[in-house]
N, CA, C and O atoms as CSV, one atom per row, in Angstrom:
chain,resi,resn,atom,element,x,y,z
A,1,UNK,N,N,182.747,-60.514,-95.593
A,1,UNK,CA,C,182.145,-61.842,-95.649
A,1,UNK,C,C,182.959,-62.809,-94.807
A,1,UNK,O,O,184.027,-62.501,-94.278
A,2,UNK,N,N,182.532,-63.689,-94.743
A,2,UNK,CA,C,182.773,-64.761,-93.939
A,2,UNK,C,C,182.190,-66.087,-94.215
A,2,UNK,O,O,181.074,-66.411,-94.623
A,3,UNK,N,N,183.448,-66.910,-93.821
A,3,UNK,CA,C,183.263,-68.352,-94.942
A,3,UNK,C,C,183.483,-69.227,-93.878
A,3,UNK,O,O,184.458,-68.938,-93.185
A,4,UNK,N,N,182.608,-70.593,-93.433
A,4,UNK,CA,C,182.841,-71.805,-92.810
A,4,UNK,C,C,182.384,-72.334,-93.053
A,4,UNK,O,O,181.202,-72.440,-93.379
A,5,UNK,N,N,183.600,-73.176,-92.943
A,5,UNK,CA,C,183.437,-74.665,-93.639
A,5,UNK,C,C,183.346,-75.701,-92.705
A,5,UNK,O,O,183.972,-75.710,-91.644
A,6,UNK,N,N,182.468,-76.699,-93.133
A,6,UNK,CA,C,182.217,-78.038,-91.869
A,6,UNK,C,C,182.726,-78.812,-92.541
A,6,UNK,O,O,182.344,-79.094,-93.677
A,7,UNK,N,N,183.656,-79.287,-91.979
A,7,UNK,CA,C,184.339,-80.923,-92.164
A,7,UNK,C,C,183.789,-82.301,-91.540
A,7,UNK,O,O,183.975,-82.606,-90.362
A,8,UNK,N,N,183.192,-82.983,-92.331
A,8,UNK,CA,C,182.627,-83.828,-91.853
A,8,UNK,C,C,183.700,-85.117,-91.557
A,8,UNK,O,O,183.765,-85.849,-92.545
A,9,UNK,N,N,184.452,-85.508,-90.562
A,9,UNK,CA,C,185.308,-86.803,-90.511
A,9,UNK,C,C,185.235,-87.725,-89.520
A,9,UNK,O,O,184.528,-87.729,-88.512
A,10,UNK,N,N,186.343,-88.802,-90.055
A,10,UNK,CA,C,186.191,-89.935,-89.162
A,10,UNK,C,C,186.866,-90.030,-88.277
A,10,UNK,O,O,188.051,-89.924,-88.594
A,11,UNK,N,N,186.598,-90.274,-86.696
A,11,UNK,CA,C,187.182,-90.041,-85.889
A,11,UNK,C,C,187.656,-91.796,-85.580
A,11,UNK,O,O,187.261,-92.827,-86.124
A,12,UNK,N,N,188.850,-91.526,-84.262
A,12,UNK,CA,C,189.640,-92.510,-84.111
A,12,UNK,C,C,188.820,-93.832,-83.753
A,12,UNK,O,O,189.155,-94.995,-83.978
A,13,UNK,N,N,187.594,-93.331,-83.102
A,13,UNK,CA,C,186.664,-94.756,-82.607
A,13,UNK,C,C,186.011,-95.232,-83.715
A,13,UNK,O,O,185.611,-96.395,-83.754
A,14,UNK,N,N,185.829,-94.310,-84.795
A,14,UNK,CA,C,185.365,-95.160,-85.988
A,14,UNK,C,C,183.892,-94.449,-86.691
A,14,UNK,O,O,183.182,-94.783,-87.640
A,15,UNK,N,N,183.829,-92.871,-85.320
A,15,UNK,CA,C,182.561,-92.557,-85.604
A,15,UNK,C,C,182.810,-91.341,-86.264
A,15,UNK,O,O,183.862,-91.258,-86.899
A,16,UNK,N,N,181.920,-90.227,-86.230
A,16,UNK,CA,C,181.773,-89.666,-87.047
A,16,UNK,C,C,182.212,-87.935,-86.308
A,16,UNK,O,O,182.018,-87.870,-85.094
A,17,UNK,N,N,182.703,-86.771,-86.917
A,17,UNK,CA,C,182.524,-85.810,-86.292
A,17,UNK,C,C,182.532,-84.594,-87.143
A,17,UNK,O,O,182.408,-84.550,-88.367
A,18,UNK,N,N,182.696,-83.616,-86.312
A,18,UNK,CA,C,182.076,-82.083,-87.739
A,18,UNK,C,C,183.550,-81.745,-86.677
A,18,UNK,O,O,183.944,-82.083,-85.561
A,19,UNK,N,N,184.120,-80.698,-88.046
A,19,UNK,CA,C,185.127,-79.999,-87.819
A,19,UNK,C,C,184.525,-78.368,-88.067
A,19,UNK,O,O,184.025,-78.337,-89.192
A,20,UNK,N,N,184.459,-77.549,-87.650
A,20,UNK,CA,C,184.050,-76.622,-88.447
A,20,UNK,C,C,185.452,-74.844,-88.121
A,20,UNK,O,O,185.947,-74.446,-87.066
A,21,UNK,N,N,185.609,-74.267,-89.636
A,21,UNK,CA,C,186.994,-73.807,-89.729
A,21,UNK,C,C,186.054,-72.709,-90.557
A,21,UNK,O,O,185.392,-72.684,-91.594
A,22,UNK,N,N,186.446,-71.707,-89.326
A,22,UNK,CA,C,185.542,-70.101,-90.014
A,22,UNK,C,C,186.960,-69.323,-90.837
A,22,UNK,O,O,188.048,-69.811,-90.531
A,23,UNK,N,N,186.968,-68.453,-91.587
A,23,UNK,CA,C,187.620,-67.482,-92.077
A,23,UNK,C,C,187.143,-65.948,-92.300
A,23,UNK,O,O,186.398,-65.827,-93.273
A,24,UNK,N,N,187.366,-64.995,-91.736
A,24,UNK,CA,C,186.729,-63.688,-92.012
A,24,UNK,C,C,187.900,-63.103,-93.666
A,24,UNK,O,O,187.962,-61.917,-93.988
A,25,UNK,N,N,188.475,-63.942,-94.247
A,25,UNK,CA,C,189.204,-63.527,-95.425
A,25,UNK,C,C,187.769,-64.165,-96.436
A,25,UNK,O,O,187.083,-65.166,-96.234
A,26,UNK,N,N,187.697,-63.259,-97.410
A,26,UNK,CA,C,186.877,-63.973,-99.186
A,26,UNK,C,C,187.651,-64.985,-99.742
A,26,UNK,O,O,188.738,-64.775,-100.280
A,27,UNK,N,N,187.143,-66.046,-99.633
A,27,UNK,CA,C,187.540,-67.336,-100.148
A,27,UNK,C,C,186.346,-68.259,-100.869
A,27,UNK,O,O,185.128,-68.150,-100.724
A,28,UNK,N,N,187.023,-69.111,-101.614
A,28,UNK,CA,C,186.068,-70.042,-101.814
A,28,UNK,C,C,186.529,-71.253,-101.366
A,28,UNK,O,O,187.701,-71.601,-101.223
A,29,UNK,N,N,184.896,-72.255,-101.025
A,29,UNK,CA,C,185.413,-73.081,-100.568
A,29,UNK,C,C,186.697,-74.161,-101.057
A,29,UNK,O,O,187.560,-74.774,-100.428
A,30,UNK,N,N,186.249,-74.019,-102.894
A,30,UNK,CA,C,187.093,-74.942,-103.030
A,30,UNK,C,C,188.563,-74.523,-103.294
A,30,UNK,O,O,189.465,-75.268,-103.676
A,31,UNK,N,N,188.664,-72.827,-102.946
A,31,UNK,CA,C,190.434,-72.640,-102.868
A,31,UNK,C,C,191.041,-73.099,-101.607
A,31,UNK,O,O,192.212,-73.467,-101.700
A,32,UNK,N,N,190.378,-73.164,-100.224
A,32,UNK,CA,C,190.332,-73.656,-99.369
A,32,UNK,C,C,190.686,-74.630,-99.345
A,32,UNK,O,O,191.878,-74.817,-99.101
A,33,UNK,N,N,189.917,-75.581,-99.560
A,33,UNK,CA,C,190.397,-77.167,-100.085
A,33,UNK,C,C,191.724,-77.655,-100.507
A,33,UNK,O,O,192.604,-78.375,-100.034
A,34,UNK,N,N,191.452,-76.761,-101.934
A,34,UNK,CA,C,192.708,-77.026,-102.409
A,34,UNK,C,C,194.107,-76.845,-101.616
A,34,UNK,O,O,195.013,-77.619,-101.924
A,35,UNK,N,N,194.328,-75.942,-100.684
A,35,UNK,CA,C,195.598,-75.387,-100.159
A,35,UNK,C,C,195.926,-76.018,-98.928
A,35,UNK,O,O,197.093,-76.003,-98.537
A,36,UNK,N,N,194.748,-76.740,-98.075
A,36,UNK,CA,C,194.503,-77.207,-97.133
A,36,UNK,C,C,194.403,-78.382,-96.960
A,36,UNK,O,O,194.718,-78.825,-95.856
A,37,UNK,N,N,193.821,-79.482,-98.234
A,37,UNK,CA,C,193.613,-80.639,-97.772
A,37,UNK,C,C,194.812,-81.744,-98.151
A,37,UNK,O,O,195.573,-81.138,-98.904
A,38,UNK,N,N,195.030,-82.348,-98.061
A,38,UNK,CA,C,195.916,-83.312,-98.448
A,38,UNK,C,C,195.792,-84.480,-98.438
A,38,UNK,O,O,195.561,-84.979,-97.336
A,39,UNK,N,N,195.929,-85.779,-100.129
A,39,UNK,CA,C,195.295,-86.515,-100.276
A,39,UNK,C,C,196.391,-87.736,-100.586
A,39,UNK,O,O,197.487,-87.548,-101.115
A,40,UNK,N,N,195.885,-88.984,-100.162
A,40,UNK,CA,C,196.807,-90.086,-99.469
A,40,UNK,C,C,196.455,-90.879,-100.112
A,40,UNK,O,O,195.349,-90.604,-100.579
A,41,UNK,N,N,196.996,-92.205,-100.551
A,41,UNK,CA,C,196.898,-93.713,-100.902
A,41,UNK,C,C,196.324,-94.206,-99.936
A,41,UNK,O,O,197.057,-94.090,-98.953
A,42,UNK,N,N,195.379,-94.707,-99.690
A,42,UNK,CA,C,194.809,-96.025,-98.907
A,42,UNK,C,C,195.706,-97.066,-98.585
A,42,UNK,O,O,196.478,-97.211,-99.533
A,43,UNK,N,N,195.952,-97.870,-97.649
A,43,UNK,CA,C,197.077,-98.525,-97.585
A,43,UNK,C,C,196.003,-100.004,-97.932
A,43,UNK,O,O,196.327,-100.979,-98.610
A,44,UNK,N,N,194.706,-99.775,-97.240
A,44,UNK,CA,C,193.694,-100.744,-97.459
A,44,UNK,C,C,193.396,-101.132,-98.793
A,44,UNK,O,O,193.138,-102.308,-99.049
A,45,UNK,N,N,193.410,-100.016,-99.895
A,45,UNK,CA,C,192.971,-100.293,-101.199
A,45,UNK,C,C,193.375,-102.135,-101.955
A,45,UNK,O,O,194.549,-102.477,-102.104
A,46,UNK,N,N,192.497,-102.838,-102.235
A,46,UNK,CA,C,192.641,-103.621,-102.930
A,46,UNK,C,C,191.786,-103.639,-104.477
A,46,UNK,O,O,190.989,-102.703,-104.526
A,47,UNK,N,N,191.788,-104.235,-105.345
A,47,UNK,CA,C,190.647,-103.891,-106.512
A,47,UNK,C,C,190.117,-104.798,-105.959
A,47,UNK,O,O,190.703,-105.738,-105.421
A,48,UNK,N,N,188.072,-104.501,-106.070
A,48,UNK,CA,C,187.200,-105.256,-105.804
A,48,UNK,C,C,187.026,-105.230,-103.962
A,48,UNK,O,O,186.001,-105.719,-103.485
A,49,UNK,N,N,187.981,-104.695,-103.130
A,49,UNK,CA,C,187.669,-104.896,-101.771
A,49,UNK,C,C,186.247,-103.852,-101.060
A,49,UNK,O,O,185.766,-103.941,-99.931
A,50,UNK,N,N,185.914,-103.049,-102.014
A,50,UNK,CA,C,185.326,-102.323,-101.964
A,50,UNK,C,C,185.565,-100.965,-100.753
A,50,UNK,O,O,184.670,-100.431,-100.097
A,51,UNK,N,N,187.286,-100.587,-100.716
A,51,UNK,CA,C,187.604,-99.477,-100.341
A,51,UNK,C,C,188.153,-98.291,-101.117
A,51,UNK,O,O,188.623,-98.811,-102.129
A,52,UNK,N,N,188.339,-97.028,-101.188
A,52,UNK,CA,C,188.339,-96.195,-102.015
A,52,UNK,C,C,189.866,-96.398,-101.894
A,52,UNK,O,O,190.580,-96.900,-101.026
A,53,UNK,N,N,190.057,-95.919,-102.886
A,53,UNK,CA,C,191.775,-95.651,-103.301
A,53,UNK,C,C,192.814,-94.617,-102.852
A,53,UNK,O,O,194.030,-94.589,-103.046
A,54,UNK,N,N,191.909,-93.682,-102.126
A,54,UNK,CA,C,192.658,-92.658,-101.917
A,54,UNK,C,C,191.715,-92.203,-100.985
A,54,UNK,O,O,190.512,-92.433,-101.104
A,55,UNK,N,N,192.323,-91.421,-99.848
A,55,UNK,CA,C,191.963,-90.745,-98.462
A,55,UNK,C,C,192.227,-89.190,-98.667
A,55,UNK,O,O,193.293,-88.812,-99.152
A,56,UNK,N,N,191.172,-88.244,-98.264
A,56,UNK,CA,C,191.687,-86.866,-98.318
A,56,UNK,C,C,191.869,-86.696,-96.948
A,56,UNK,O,O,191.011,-87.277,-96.284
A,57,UNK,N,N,192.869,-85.969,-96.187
A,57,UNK,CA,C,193.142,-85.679,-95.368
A,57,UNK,C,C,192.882,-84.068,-94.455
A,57,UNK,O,O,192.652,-83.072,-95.140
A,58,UNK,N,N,192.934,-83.955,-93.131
A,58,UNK,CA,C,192.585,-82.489,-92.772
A,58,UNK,C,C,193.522,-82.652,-91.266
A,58,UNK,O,O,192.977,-82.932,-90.198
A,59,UNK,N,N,194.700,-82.471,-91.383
A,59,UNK,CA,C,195.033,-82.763,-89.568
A,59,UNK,C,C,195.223,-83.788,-89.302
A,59,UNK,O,O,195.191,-84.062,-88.102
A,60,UNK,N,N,195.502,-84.813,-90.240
A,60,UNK,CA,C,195.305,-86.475,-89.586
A,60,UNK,C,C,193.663,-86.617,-89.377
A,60,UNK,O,O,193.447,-87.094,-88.263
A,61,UNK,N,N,192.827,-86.433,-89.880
A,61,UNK,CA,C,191.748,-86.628,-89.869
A,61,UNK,C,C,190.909,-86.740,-90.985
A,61,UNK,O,O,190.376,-85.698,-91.366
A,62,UNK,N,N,190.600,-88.119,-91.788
A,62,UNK,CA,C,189.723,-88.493,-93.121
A,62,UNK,C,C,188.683,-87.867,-93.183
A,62,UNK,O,O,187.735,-88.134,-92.444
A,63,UNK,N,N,188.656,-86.967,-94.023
A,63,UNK,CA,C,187.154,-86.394,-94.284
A,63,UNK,C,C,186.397,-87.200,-95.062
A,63,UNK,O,O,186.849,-87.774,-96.053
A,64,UNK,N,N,185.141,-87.297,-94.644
A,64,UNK,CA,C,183.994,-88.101,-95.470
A,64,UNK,C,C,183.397,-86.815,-95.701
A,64,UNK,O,O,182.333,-87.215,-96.174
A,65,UNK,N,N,183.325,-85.853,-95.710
A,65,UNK,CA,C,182.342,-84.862,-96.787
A,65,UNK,C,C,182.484,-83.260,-95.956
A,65,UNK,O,O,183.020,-83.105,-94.859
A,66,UNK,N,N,182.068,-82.535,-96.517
A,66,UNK,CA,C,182.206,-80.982,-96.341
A,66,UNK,C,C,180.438,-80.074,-96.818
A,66,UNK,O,O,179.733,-80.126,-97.826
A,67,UNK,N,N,180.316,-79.304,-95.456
A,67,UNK,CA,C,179.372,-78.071,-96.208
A,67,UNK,C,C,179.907,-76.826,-96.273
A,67,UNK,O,O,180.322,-76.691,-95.122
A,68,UNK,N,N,180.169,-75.846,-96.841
A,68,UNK,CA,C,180.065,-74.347,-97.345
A,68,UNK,C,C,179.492,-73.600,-97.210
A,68,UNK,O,O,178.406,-73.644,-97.788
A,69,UNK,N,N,179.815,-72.383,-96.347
A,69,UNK,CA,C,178.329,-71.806,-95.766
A,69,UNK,C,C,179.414,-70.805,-96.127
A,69,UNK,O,O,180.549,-71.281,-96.110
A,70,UNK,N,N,179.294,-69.335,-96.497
A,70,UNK,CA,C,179.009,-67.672,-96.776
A,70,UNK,C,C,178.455,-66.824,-95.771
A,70,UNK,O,O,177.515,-67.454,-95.287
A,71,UNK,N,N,178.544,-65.899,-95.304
A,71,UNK,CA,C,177.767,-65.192,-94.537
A,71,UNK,C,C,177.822,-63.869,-93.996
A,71,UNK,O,O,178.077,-64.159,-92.827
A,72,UNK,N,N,177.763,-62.626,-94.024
A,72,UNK,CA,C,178.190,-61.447,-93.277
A,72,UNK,C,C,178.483,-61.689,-91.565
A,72,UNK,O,O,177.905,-62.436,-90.776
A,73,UNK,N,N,179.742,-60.633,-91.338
A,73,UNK,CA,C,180.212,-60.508,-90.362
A,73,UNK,C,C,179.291,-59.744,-89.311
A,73,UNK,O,O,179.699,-59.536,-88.169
Protein backbone atom coordinates (compact mmCIF):
# COMPACT_ATOMS: atom_id res chain seq x y z
CA UNK A 1 0.00 0.00 0.00
CA UNK A 2 0.70 3.35 -0.37
CA UNK A 3 -0.26 6.47 1.50
CA UNK A 4 -0.33 10.37 0.33
CA UNK A 5 -0.95 12.86 1.96
CA UNK A 6 -1.84 16.52 0.60
CA UNK A 7 -0.93 19.32 2.67
CA UNK A 8 -2.87 22.03 2.10
CA UNK A 9 -0.68 25.47 3.19
CA UNK A 10 0.00 28.93 3.31
CA UNK A 11 2.48 30.13 1.28
CA UNK A 12 4.83 33.22 1.79
CA UNK A 13 2.62 35.59 -0.59
CA UNK A 14 -0.29 34.81 1.47
CA UNK A 15 -1.78 32.25 -0.99
CA UNK A 16 -2.48 29.00 -0.92
CA UNK A 17 -0.56 25.65 -1.95
CA UNK A 18 -0.79 21.64 -1.87
CA UNK A 19 2.18 19.87 -0.56
CA UNK A 20 1.77 16.40 -1.41
CA UNK A 21 4.20 13.55 0.65
CA UNK A 22 3.74 9.85 -0.76
CA UNK A 23 5.01 6.88 1.47
CA UNK A 24 5.21 3.24 0.08
CA UNK A 25 5.53 2.20 4.16
CA UNK A 26 1.57 1.26 5.95
CA UNK A 27 0.82 4.19 7.83
CA UNK A 28 -1.89 6.11 8.93
CA UNK A 29 -2.51 9.33 8.24
CA UNK A 30 -2.84 10.44 11.56
CA UNK A 31 0.55 8.57 12.80
CA UNK A 32 2.02 10.62 10.17
CA UNK A 33 0.87 13.72 11.56
CA UNK A 34 1.61 13.03 14.68
CA UNK A 35 5.54 12.41 14.15
CA UNK A 36 5.77 15.00 11.52
CA UNK A 37 3.89 17.98 12.29
CA UNK A 38 4.80 20.47 14.71
CA UNK A 39 2.59 22.88 16.53
CA UNK A 40 3.40 26.62 17.52
CA UNK A 41 1.88 29.61 19.52
CA UNK A 42 0.64 32.27 17.26
CA UNK A 43 2.59 35.22 18.04
CA UNK A 44 -0.66 37.10 16.52
CA UNK A 45 -3.07 35.44 19.00
CA UNK A 46 -5.03 38.02 20.93
CA UNK A 47 -8.58 36.99 22.72
CA UNK A 48 -11.37 38.25 20.52
CA UNK A 49 -8.83 39.21 17.49
CA UNK A 50 -10.25 36.54 15.76
CA UNK A 51 -6.86 34.53 15.12
CA UNK A 52 -6.33 30.96 16.14
CA UNK A 53 -4.04 30.30 18.98
CA UNK A 54 -1.89 27.97 17.71
CA UNK A 55 -0.23 27.20 14.14
CA UNK A 56 0.54 23.55 13.02
CA UNK A 57 3.54 23.47 11.22
CA UNK A 58 5.18 21.23 8.13
CA UNK A 59 8.78 22.68 7.01
CA UNK A 60 8.11 26.21 8.00
CA UNK A 61 5.00 26.00 6.26
CA UNK A 62 1.21 26.58 8.13
CA UNK A 63 -1.00 24.03 7.15
CA UNK A 64 -4.62 25.04 6.69
CA UNK A 65 -5.89 21.43 6.10
CA UNK A 66 -4.85 17.89 4.81
CA UNK A 67 -6.43 14.97 2.47
CA UNK A 68 -5.56 11.14 2.94
CA UNK A 69 -5.57 9.10 0.15
CA UNK A 70 -4.55 4.92 0.42
CA UNK A 71 -3.83 3.19 -2.61
CA UNK A 72 -1.94 0.08 -4.20
CA UNK A 73 1.45 0.26 -5.60
Amino acid sequence: MKMILSLIVMLESGGLGLLKIESNEILSCSLWIEKNIVYKDNPLYEAGNGEVWVNSYYKNHIIIGHICEKGEL
